[in-house]
N, C-alpha and C positions, 0 to 999 in steps of 0.2 A: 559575127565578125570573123575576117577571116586574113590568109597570108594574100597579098595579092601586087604586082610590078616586083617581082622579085630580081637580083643581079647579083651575077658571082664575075668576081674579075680576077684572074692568074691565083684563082682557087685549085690546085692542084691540077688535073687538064682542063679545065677550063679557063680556056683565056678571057673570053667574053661572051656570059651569057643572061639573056634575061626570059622571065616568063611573067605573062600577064595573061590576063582575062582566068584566074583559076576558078575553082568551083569548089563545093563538096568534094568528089572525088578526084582527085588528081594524080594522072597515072604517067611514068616514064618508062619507054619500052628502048630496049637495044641490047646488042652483046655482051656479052662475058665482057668486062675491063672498057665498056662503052665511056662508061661515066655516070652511069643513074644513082649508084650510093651516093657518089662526090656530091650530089646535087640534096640528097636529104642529111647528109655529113653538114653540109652548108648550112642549111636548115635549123639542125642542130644547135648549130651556134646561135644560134637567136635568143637561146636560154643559157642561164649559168651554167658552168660548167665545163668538163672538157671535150665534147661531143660524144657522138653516137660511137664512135673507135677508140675516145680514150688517147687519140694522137696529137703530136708536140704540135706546136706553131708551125715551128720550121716544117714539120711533114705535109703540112698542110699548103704551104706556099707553090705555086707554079712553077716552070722551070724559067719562063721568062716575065717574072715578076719583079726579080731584082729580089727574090727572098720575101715581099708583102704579098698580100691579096685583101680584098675586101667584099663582105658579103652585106647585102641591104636588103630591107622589105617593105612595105607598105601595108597596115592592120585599117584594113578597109571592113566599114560597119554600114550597112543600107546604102552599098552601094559609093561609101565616099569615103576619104583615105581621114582617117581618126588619129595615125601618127605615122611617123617614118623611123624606122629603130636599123638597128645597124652594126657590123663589128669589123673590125682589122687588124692588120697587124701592119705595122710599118716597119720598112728593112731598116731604120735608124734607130729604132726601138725592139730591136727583139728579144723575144721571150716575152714580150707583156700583152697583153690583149687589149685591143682601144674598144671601144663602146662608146655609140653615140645614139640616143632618142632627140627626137624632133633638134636635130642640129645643135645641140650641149653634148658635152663630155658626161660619160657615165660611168658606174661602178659597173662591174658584169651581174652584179648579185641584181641592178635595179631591172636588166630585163625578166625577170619572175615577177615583177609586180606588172607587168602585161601579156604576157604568153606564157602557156603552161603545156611544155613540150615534152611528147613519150614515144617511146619506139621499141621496134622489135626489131631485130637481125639476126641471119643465120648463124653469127657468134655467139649468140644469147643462148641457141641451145645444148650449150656444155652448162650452162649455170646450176644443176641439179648435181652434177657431176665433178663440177669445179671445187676448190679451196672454199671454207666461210668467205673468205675476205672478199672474195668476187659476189655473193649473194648480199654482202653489208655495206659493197657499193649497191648493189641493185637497188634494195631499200633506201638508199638515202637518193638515189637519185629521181625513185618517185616521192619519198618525202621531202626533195627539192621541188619538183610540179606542185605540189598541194600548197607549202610552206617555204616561200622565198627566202629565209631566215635559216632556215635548218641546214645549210650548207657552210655559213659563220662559224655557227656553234662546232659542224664537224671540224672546219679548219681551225678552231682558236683550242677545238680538246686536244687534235693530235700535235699542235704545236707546243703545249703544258706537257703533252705527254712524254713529247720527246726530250723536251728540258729537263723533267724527273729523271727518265732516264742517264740523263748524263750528269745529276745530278747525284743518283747512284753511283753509276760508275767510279767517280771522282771525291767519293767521298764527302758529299757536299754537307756545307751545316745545315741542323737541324731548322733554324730559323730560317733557312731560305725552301728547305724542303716540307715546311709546313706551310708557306705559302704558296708553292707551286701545286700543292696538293691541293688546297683549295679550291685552286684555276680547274684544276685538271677534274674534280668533285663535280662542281658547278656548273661548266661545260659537257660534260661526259652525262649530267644527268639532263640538262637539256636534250642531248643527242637520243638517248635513251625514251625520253617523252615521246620525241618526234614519231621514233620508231613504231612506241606502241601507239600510239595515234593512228600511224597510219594502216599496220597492219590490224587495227580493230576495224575501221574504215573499209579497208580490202574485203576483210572478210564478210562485213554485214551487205556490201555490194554481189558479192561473190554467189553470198546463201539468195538474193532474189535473184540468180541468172537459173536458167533452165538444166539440168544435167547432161541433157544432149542438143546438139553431135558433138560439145567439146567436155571433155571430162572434167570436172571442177573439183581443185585443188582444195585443199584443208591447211589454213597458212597456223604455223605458231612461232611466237618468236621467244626464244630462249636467251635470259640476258646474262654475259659475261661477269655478273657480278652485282651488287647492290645497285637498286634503282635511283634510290635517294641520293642528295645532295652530300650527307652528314653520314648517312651510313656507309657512302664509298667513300668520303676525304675517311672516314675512322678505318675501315678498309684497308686504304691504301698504307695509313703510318702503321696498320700491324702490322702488315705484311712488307714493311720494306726490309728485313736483311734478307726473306725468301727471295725476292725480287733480282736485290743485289746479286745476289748468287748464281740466279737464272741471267741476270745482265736483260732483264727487259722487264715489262710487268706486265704479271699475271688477271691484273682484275682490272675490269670494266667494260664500257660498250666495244674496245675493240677486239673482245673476244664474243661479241654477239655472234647466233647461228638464226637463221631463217631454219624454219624445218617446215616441209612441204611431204604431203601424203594425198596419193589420189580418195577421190569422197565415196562412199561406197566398199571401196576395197580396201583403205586402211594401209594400203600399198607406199612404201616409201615413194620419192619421187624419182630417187636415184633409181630404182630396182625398176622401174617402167620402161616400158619400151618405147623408142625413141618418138614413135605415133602419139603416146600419149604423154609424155614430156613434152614437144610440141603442142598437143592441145591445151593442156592445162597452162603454160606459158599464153597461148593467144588469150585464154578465160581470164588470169591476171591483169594483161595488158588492157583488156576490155574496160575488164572495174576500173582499173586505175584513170583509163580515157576518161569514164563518169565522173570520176571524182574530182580529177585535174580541171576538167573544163566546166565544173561547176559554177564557180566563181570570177575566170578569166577565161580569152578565148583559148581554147585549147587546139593542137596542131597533133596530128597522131600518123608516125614516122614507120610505115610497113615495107620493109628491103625483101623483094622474094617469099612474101608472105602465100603466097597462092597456088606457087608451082605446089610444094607438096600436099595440099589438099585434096581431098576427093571435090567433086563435084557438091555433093550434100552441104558438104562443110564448107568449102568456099560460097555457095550460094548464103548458108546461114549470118558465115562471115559478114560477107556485104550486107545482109538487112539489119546486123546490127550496127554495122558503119552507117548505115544510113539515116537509122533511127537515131543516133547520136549527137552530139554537138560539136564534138572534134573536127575540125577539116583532116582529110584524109590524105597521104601520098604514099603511093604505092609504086614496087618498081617490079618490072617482070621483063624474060627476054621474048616473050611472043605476046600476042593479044586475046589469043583463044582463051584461056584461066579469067579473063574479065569481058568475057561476053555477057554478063548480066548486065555489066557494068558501063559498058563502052558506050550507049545512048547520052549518057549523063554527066558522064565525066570529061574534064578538060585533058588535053592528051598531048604526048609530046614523043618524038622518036629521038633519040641520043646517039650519037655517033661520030667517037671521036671525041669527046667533050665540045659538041656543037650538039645544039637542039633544033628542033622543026617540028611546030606543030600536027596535026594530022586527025 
C-alpha cells in the first residue's frame, strides 16, 4: 500500500500541485528554497501531529490562499485507491486543523489508524546535541507511528500537568490537588509505558541491523521519576511544597532523557562526530521504518538524506529502503547521489513550488 494522486493547494509556495503515478522510491529534485521539503512538510500532515517543522497553521498557508491550504492523498493497495484521507485548514477556522477520511469529518489522531509516518531532516541532527525536551518529542513522535493513542495520553498528561502547576502556584486545596494528581499519575504513566515500549522495540530492531557502514546506536531511556501509576500520584503529594517552591514540578515523564551511545565504543552520542551522529540517526530512522510499517502502510520522509553520504553508505542506504515496506521520499538538489536509484524510482523536478515530472 502505498501514497498515490497526491495534491497540495496554497500549501506555502505551492499554489497547485499534484503527483500521481508514485512508486517505492519517490524522488524530488530542485534548488535550495525550490520547494521539495514543502512537499514532504505536506506529507507530513497526513499523520497526527504537528508536522515534520513543528510549524503553526498559519506558516503553513500560501500567500494567496486567503490564509487556508489543503493537502490530500489517496492509500492505493494493488493497484486501487483503498481510501482517500486528507487535511486543511480553513481561513474561517483558524488554528484548528480539519481532517477528512473517505469524505467524513475526522479527529487528526484517527489518521494513525491508517498511515504511519517518519522522517529525518537536516534539523534532526542537533538532536544529540539539543535540550531532553527535543529528544522526548523525538520519542513520542515515533511512539506516535507505532501507537496512535500515545499522543492523547502526551496531551491529556501535560494538560494535568499544567493545572497542578497553577494549582501550586495559587495555593490550591488539597482536595482538588489530589485529584489533579491522579490525572496527572495516570497519564504520565501511560506516557512512560509508551516510551519504554518503544525504545525496547528500537532497540531489539537495532541489535539485528549490521554494524556497518552505519554505526548503531545503544538507546536507554532514563525516567524522570516513578514509572507506576500509584508510586508517581504518591511522588507527586510528597513532593508538592519542593515543587511549589521551584513553581513547576520536578518529577515525571516530562523530565525523561533518551541517552544514546555509539555501539562498540561506548562513546556518548553528543561527543561523536557529526559523520557519526548522522549515521547512527539514519540506523534509528531505519528500525523505527520497520517497526512503524509493520502493521500499517508506512510512508518514510528523507529531506537531503544523500548529499552527505559517501557513496558506500548511500548505496547501503538504498538497499535497505528497498528491502523495506515503507514508501520512500526523498529530496536532493542534483540527481547524481540517486544514481542507484533513478531506474526505479518515480521522479519529479521542483521549481518554484511547480513540479514536472522527468
Amino acid at each position: 500500500m502505498a501514497l498515490d494522486r497526491i495534491s497540495l493547494a496554497h500549501f506555502r509556495n505551492h499554489r497547485s500541485t499534484e503527483l500521481g503515478g508514485t512508486a517505492h522510491f519517490n524522488l524530488l529534485v530542485g534548488e535550495n528554497g525550490a520547494g521539495k521539503t514543502n512537499v514532504l512538510e505536506a506529507l507530513s500532515l497526513l499523520a497526527p501531529g504537528r508536522g515534520l517543522r513543528r510549524a503553526s497553521l498559519a506558516e503553513m498557508a500560501g500567500p494567496d490562499g486567503g490564509g487556508g491550504f489543503t493537502v490530500g492523498a489517496s492509500l492505493r493497495e494493488q493497484g486501487h485507491e483503498s481510501a482517500r484521507i486528507g487535511t486543511q485548514l480553513d481561513p474561517e477556522r483558524p488554528g484548528r486543523r480539519l481532517v477528512r477520511i473517505n469524505g467524513a469529518d475526522h479527529n487528526a489522531s484517527d489518521l494513525g489508524e491508517w498511515l504511519a509516518i517518519g522522517w529525518l531532516t537536516p534539523a534532526m541532527d542537533r538532536l544529540f546535541m539539543d535540550g531532553a525536551g527535543a529528544r522526548r518529542r523525538y520519542i513520542d513522535r515515533m511512539a506516535l507511528a507505532v501507537d496512535p493513542l500515545h499522543a492523547g495520553h502526551v496531551s491529556r498528561y501535560e494538560k494535568a500537568l499544567r493545572e497542578r502547576n497553577r494549582l501550586l502556584e495559587n495555593g490550591g486545596d488539597t482536595t482538588w490537588l489530589d485529584a489533579i494528581e491522579a490525572q496527572v499519575a495516570e497519564h504520565g504513566a501511560l506516557v512512560t509505558a509508551g516510551r519504554i515500549a518503544l525504545i525496547a522495540a528500537l532497540s531489539d530492531e537495532l541489535s539485528a541491523l549490521p554494524d556497518q557502514p552505519f554505526a548503531l546506536p545503544l538507546l536507554t531511556y532514563r525516567p524522570g521519576g516513578p514509572t507506576e501509576r500509584e508510586e508517581l500520584r504518591a511522588e507527586l503529594k510528597a513532593q508538592r511544597r519542593r515543587d511549589r517552591a521551584a513553581a513547576r514540578s520536578l518529577t515525571g515523564p516530562h523530565r525523561d532523557e533518551l541517552e544514546v551511545v555509539m555501539s562498540g565504543t561506548g562513546q556518548a552520542a553528543a561527543m561523536c562526530s557529526t559523520g557519526e551522529q548522522k549515521a547512527m540517526l539514519i540506523a534509528i530512522t531505519l528500525a523505527h521504518a520497520t517497526l512503524a510499517s509493520s502493521g500499517r502502510p508506512g510512508v518514510l520522509l528523507l529531506d537531503e538524506v544523500a548529499a552527505h553520504l559517501d557513496p558506500l553508505r548511500r548505496a547501503a542506504l538504498f538497499e535497505r529502503l528497498r528491502q523495506g515496506r515503507a514508501q520512500v521520499w526523498l529530496t536532493g538538489t542534483e540527481r547524481a547521489p540517486f544514481t542507484d536509484i533513478l531506474d526505479e524510482a518515480a521522479k519529479w523536478r521542483v521549481i518554484s513550488g511547480e513540479v514536472e515530472r522527468f
